[in-house]
C-alpha positions in Angstrom: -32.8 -68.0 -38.3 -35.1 -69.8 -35.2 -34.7 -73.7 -34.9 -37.7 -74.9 -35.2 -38.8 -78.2 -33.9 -38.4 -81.0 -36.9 -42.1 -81.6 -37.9 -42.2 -78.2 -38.4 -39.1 -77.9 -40.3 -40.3 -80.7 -42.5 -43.2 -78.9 -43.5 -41.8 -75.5 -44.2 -39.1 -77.0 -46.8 -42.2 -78.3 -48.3 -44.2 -74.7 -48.4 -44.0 -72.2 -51.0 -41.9 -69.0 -50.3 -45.3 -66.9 -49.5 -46.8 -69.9 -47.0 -43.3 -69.8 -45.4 -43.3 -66.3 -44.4 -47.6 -66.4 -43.9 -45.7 -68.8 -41.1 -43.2 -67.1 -40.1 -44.9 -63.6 -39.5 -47.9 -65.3 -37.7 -44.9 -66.8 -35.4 -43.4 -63.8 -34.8 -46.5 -62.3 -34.2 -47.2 -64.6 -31.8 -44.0 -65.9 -29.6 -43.1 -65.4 -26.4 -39.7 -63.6 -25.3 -37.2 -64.4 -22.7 -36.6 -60.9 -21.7 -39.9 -60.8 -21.1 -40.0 -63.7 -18.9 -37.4 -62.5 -16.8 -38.6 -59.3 -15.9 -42.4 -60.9 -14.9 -40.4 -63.2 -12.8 -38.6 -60.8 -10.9 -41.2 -58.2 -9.5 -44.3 -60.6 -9.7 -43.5 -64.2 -10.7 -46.2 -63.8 -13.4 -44.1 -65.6 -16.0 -46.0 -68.6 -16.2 -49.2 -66.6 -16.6 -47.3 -65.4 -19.7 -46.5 -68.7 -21.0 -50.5 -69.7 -20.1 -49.9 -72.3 -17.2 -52.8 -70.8 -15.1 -52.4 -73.8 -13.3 -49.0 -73.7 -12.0 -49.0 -70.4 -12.2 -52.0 -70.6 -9.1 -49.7 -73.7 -7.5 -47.1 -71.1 -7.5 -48.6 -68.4 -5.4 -50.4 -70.7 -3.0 -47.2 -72.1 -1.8 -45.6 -68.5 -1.9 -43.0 -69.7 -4.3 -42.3 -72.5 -2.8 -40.5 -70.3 0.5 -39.1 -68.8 -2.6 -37.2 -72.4 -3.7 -39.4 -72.1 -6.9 -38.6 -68.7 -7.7 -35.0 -69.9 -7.7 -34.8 -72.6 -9.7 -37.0 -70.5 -12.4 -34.6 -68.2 -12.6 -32.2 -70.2 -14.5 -35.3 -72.3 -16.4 -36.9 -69.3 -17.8 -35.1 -69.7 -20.9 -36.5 -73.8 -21.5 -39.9 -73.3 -20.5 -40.3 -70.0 -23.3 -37.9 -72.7 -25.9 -41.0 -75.2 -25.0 -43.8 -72.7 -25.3 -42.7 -71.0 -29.0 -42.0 -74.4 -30.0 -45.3 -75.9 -29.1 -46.8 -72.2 -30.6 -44.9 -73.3 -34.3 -46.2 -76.9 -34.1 -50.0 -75.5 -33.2 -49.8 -72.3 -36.0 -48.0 -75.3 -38.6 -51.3 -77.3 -37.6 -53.7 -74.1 -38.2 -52.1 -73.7 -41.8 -52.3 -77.2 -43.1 -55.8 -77.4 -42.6 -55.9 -73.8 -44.5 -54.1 -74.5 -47.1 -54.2 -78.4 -47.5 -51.0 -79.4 -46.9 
């Protein structure tokens, strides 16, 4: 099972069995992969479009990668900055579901 990042952890011990998986499919449904992120970074560098920094994502191609210094060092963060996007996407859908349901 995902680590989730504590607040959210808290809240789903508290949740009955159908909120939890309400949570868990709209999650799924709606994370990011690091697969994924690798293979928009190699061809196109489009990976932070995919994690939805437009604005580094721009800063990115009007230095061309930095002479291609960026495009190194994303290489080996690719797997933190989609670890920091899914867990910022389970704090935001916990949000969404305790004003639904109350909690």
């Amino acid at each position: 099972m995902r680590t989730y990042p504590m607040i959210v952890q808290g809240k789903l011990n508290n949740m009955t069995i159908p909120e939890r998986n309400a949570f868990e499919s709209e999650y799924n449904r709606r994370k990011k992969s690091v697969l994924i992120g690798y293979l928009l970074l190699i061809p196109l560098g489009w990976h932070y479009a995919y994690v939805r920094k437009w604005g580094t994502q721009l800063l990115c191609f009007v230095t061309l990668w930095g002479l291609l210094i960026w495009w190194l060092l994303d290489w080996f963060r690719i797997p933190s900055i989609i670890k920091r996007y899914n867990d910022d996407l389970a704090v935001k859908i916990m949000t969404e579901m305790s004003i639904i349901y109350g909690k």
